[in-house]
C-alpha positions in Angstrom: 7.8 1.2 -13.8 4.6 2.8 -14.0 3.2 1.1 -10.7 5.9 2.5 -9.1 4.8 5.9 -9.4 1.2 4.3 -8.3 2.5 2.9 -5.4 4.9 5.8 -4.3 1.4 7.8 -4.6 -0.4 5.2 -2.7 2.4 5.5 -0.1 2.7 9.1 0.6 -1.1 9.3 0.3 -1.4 6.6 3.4 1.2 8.1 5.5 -0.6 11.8 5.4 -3.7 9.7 6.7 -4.3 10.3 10.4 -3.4 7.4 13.1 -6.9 7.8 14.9 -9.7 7.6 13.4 -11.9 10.7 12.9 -15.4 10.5 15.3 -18.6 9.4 13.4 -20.5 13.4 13.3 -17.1 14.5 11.3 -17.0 12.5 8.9 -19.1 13.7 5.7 -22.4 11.8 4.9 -23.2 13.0 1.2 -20.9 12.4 -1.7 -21.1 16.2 -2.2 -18.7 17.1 0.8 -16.3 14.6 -0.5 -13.7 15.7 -3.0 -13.3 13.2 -6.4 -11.3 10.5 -6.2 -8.8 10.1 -8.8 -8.0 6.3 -9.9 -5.0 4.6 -10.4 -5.3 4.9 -14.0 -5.7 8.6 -14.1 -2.5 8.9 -11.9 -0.3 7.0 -13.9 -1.4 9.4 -17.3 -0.7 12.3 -15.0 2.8 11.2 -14.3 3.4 10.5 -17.4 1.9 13.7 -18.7 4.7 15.4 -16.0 7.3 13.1 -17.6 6.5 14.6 -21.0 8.7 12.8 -23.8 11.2 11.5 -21.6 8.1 9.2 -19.7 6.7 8.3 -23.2 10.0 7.1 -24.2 10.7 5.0 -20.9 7.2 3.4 -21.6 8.2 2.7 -25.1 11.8 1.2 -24.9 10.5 -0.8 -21.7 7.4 -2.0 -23.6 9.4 -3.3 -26.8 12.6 -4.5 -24.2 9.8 -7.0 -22.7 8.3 -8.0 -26.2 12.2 -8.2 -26.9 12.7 -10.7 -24.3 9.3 -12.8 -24.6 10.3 -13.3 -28.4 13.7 -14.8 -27.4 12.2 -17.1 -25.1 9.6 -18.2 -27.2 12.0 -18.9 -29.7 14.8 -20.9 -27.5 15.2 -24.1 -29.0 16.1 -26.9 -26.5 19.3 -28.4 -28.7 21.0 -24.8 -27.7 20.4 -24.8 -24.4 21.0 -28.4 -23.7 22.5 -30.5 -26.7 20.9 -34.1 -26.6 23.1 -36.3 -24.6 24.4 -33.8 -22.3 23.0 -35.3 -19.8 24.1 -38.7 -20.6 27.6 -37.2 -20.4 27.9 -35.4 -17.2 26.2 -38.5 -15.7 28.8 -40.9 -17.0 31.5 -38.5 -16.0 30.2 -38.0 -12.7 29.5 -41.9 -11.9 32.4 -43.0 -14.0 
């Protein structure tokens, strides 16, 4: 979720670029000129800044919903999910 708001920044900021290139003498030469460039990082903590409780809550119930999910995987035991001789069985139906 949160490198959607990234990438929808990353998006708008690319189509507000020009199609032609600007000439050489325009462009600035000293990193003075230039305004900071803000990372990804710091754009993601300003969304969710913007977001206020609601974002931190998203982050939150998404973050434990994966850790959720990874436990349950890790802990799916084979004998559920395919009882031993299953195999054997749909074989003997199918050739039998």
């Amino acid at each position: 979720m949160l490198l959607c708001f990234g990438l929808a920044d990353f998006a708008s900021a690319q189509e507000a670029t020009p199609e032609s290139p600007q000439p050489a003498a325009a462009t600035p030469t000293s990193d003075v000129d230039q305004p900071p460039t803000r990372t990804l990082g710091a754009e993601i903590v300003e969304k969710v800044r913007q977001a206020k409780s609601i974002g931190v809550i998203l982050i939150v119930m998404s973050v434990l919903g994966v850790g959720f999910a990874i436990e349950r995987f890790a802990h799916l035991r084979r004998s559920r999910f395919a009882p031993v001789g299953l195999a054997g069985q749909a074989l003997a139906r199918m050739l039998g």
